[in-house]
Phi, psi and omega in degrees: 000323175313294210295302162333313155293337202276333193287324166309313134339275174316302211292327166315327181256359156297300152331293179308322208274323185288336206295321217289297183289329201284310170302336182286318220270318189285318193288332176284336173273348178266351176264310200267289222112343193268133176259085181310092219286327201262017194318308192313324154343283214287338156303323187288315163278353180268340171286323173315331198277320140343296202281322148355270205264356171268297179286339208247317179263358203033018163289136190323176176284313186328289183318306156310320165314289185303334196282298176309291183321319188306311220278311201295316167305282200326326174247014156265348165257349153313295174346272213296303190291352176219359175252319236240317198257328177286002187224042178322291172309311188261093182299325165331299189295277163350317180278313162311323162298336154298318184263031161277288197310325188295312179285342183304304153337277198304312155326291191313299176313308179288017182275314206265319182265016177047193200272178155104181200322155174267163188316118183240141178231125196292132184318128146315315174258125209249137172114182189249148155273120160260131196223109164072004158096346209212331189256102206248116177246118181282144176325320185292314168315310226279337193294314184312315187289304167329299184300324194291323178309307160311317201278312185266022172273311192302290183295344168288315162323303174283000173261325186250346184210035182234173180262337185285330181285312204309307198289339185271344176270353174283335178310334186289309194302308200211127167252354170287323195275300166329290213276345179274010176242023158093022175294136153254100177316346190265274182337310180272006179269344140290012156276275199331304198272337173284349196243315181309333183261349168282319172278317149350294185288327187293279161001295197287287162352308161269348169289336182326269240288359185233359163229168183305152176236105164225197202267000188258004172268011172311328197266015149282316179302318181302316174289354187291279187307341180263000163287307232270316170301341186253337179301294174320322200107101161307134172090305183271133190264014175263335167289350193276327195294301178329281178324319173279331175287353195267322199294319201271311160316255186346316155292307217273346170281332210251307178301330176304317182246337166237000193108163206257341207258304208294323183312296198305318189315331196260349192285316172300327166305322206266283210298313178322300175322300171282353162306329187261314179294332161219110214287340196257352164095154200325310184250352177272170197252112168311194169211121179254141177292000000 
């Protein structure tokens, strides 16, 4: 019964973290168009920045966190303004300027942590939650969740009842429509990618203190986020939320008990599955031609 509460736990704050990249990753292809090959990158630097300017440097964590969301949005609106925005039309070309950025990234990274074991950063928040005399949640799990929690209460708030939010979800439905009711697409396509890349940067910041951090681990993250995107339904972002709390219980139990290799293999199965029962993913809308 322990382990079983407890895994239900893990998969919730796993969940906030899949929910943080994977809604960045639906909002910039549901605005832009673009399948942000480096999204996965870009998670991978805001945990670098932690282990850098935190563990190594003794800036608090808070600061650092903010410093990472920060670093991480800055080169995601590099993205849009000069890789992103000339190759609008052609998503294809948009996609080679991503796994470009990725390898840039990944480079970048083995320069500043140099080669060898990966990086590890000590929890900032030191104790346990005792729950029922047996059930022990660490401070640090519990702070991760709080924030992932806050960060999409926060994008939702800013989706529905702000003009900017207003303006990015009419781009997303039509961006030709959008742009004849006077939207200025460049401007809310730097929203899109400022927030999508912020929440990246959010993602990797709390994930530091509780996983390995090297330059390769952006390619877990990525695949992470396009199961958690085609489950949900490409384009919804309340489904990519479902789908990472549906997903992340769903590894951390197949991991618990079988493993972590066995995890991802059925995690790929589970998406295949819902592909075929539903071709539009758990919250997306078919399109009739």
């Amino acid at each position: 019964m322990e382990l079983v509460l407890l895994s239900i736990i893990n998969g919730l704050i796993q969940g906030g973290f899949f929910a943080l990249f994977a809604v960045g990753l639906v909002l910039i292809f549901g605005v832009m168009g673009v399948v942000n090959f480096a999204h996965g990158e870009l998670v991978m630097v805001g945990a670098y920045t932690i282990w850098l300017v935190h563990a190594q440097n003794g800036l608090g964590y808070i600061p650092t966190l903010i410093l990472a969301i920060l670093l991480v949005t800055i080169i995601g609106l590099l993205m849009e303004r000069f890789l992103f925005r000339p190759t609008r039309n052609d998503p294809l070309a948009g996609l080679i300027c991503s796994i470009g950025v990725l390898f840039v990234l990944q480079v970048a990274a083995t320069l500043v942590g140099g080669e060898g074991p990966s990086k590890q950063v000590p929890p900032p928040f030191h104790g346990t939650l005792v729950l029922f005399d047996f059930l022990r949640i660490p401070y640090q799990r519990l702070f991760g969740l709080g924030i992932s929690a806050l960060a999409l209460v926060a994008l939702w708030y800013f989706l529905t009842r702000t003009r900017f939010g207003w303006a990015l979800r009419a781009v997303a439905l039509d961006r030709d429509a959008a742009a004849l009711q006077g939207i200025n697409i460049n401007q809310i396509s730097m929203i899109a990618i400022g927030v999508g890349a912020a929440l990246a940067g959010l993602a990797g910041g709390l994930m530091a203190p509780l996983t390995n951090i090297n330059p390769h681990m952006g390619h877990n993250v990525i695949i992470t986020a396009f199961i958690v995107t085609i489950v949900g339904g490409v384009g919804s972002l309340s489904g990519a939320v479902y789908a990472a709390i549906i997903y992340a219980l769903f590894h951390t139990f197949v991991t618990v008990y079988f493993g972590g290799t066995v995890a991802t293999i059925c995690g790929l199965i589970l998406m295949v599955v819902v592909l075929i029962v539903r071709p539009a993913g758990i919250m997306g809308v078919r399109v009739s031609e």
